[in-house]
C-alpha positions as CSV (number, residue, x, y, z in Angstrom):
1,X,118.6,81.2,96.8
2,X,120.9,83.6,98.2
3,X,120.7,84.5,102.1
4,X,118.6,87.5,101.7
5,X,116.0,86.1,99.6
6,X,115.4,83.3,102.4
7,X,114.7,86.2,105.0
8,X,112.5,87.4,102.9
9,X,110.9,84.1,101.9
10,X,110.5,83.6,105.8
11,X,108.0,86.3,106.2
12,X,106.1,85.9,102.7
13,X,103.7,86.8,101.4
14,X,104.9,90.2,100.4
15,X,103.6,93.0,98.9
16,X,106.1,95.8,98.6
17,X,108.6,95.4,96.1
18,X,112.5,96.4,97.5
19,X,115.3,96.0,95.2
20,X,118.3,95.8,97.5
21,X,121.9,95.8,95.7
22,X,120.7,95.4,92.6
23,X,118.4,92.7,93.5
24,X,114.2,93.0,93.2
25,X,112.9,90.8,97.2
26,X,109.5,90.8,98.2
27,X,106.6,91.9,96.2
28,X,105.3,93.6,93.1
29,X,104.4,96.7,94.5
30,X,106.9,99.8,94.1
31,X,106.5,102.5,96.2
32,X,109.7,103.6,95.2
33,X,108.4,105.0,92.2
34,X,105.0,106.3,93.5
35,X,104.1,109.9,92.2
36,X,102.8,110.4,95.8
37,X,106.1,110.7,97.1
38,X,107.0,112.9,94.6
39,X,104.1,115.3,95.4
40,X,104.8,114.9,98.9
41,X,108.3,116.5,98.5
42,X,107.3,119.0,96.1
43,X,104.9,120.2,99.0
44,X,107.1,119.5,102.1
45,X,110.7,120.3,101.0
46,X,111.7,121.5,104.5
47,X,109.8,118.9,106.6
48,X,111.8,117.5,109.5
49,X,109.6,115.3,111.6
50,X,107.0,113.1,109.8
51,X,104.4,110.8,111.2
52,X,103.3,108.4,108.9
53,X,99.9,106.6,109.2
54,X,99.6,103.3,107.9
55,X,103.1,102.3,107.3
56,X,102.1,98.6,105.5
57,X,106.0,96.9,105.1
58,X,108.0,100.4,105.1
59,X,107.9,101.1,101.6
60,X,106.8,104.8,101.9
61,X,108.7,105.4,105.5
62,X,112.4,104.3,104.1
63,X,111.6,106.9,100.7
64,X,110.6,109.7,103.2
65,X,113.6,108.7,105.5
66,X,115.4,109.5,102.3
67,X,114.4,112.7,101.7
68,X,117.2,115.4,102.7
69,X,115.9,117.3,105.5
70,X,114.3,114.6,107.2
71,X,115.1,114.0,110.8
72,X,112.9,111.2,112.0
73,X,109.6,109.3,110.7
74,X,107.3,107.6,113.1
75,X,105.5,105.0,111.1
76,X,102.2,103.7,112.8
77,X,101.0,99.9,111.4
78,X,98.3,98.1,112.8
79,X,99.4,94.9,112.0
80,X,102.5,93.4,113.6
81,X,103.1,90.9,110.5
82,X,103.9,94.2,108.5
83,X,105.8,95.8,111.1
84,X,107.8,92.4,111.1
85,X,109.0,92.9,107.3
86,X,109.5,96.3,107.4
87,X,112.3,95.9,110.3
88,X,113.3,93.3,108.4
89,X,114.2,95.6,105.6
90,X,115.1,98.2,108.0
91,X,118.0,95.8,109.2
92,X,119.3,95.2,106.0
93,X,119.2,99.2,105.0
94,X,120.6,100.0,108.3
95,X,117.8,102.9,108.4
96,X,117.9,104.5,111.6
97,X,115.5,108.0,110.7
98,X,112.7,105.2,111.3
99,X,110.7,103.9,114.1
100,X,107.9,101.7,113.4
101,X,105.5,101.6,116.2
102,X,102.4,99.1,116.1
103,X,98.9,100.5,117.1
104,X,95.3,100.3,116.2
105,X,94.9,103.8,114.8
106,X,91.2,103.9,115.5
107,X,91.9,104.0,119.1
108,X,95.2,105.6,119.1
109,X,95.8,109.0,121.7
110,X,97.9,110.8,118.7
111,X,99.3,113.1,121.3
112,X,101.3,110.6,122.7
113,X,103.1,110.4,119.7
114,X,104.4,113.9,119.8
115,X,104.4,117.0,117.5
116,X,104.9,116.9,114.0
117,X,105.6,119.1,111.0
118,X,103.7,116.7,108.6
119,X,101.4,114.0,108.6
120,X,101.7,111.3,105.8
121,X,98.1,109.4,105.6
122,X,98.1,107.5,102.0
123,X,95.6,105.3,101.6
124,X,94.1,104.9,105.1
125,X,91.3,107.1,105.7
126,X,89.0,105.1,103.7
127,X,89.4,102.0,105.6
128,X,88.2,103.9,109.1
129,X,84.4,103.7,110.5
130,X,85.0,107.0,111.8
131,X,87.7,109.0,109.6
132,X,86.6,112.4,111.1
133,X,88.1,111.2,114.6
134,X,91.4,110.2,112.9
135,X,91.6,114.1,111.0
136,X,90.6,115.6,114.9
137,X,93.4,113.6,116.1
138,X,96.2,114.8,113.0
139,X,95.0,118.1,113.9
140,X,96.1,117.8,117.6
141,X,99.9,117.1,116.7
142,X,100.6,118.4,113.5
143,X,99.6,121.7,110.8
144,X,99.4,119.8,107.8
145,X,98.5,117.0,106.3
146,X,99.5,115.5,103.3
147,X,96.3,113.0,102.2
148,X,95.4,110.3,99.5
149,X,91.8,108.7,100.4
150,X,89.1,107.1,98.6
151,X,85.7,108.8,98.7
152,X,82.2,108.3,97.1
153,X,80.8,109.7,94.5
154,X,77.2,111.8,95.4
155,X,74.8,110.1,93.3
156,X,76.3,106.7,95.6
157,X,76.0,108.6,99.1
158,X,73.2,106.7,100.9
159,X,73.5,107.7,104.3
160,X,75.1,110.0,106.6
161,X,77.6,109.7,110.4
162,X,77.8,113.0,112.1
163,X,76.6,115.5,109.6
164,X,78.8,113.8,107.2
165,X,77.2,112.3,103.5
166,X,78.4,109.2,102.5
167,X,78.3,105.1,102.7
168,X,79.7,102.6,104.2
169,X,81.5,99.5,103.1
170,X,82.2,96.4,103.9
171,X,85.8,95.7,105.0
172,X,85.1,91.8,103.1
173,X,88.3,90.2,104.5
174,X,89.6,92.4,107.5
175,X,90.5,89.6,110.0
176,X,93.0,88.4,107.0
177,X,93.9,91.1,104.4
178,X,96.8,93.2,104.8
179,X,95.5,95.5,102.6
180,X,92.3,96.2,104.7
181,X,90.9,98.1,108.0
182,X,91.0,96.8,111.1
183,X,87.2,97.1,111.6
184,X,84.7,95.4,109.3
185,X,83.6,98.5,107.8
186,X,84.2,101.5,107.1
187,X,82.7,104.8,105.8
188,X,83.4,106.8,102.7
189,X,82.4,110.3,103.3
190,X,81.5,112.5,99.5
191,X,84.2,114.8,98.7
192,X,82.3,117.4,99.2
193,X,82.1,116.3,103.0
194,X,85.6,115.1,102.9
195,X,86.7,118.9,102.9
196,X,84.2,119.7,105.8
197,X,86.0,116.8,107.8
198,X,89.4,119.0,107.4
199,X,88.1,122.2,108.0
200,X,85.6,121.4,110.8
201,X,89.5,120.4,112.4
202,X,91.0,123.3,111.6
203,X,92.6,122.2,108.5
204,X,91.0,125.4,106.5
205,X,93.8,125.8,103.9
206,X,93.3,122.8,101.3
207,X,94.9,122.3,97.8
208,X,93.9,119.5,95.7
209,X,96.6,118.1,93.9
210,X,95.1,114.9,91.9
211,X,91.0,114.4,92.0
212,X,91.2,111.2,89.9
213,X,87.6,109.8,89.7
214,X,88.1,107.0,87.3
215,X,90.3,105.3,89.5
216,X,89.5,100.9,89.6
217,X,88.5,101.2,93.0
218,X,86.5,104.6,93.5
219,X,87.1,107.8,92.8
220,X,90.5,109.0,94.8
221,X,91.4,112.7,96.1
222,X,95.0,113.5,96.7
223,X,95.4,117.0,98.3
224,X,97.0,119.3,101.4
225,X,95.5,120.1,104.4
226,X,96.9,123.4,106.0
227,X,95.6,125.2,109.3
């Protein structure tokens, strides 16, 4: 086991995969090689400033650090165990575009973050009790948005927050699963509300890139969110 490998063993379980030198370390997951990413640049070429919500272990922030206009991304985690291998990563990269900042995003004054071209929100809005509150605070710091959220189907809507149609889930293992919210549940608006949510916060101009409703977990909406 070479030197690396025990830093990473240290701070397993991991689910992002990072192949460093050559070498594969942590998980199976590669975000390297996400088509979101490739969307994202394709849509925001010129972006310099990039606030990225729900960073996990730094797999999307060090790709968008890559990208050649990029001057700085602030990546917001709720949980300090994924904030812990991400700088871990970030050490061995030497990756200074990035600074990871831990917060519970539910309660989080966005403002204080500072102004952004872009917001980066992949696959946290579904995990949120209130997801309209996290769009109202996007559309306080930045004028677009570049999302990738779960919603529910109409015929599975059952109930309704705000004037929003939708359902809510359960968030089974939230106290222990990287992968989930930080409250025990969370509501999934229809699609059809989803675009009220941006628009009802100025986000007006949408274009939907990917509306992929056979995916495993619920039908899935990647799109841009313009003022």
């Amino acid at each position: 086991m070479d030197s690396l490998e025990k830093e990473f063993d240290k701070l397993k379980p991991w689910i992002t995969k990072f192949v460093i030198n050559g070498k594969e370390y942590g998980g199976k997951y590669d975000a390297s090689n996400d088509i979101r990413l490739k969307w994202f640049q394709e849509h925001f070429s010129n972006a310099k400033d990039i606030l990225e919500l729900g960073s996990l272990e730094g797999g999307h922030s060090f790709e968008l650090a890559r990208l050649p206009n990029v001057r700085r991304v602030v990546a917001v985690e709720g949980r300090k165990a994924n904030i812990n291998r991400a700088k871990l990563v970030q050490n061995i990269l030497n990756q200074t575009k990035v600074n990871f900042i831990k917060e519970n995003m539910e309660n989080l004054e966005f403002s204080k973050l500072g102004n952004f071209d872009v917001v980066f929100c992949v696959g946290l809005l579904y995990h949120l009790p209130k997801p309209w509150k996290m769009i109202e605070q996007i559309s306080k710091i930045s004028n677009e948005l570049f999302l990738w959220t779960h919603y529910v189907s109409d015929k599975n809507a059952n109930t309704s927050k705000m004037h929003y149609q939708g359902s809510m889930y359960r968030e089974w293992k939230f106290f222990i699963d990287r992968l989930s919210g930080l409250s025990p549940a969370s509501f999934w608006p229809t699609r059809t509300s989803l675009l009220k949510m941006l628009s009802d916060y100025a986000f007006i101009h949408t274009s939907i890139i990917e509306d992929n409703n056979t995916h495993e977990h619920g039908p899935a909406l990647t799109l841009v969110a313009k003022k």
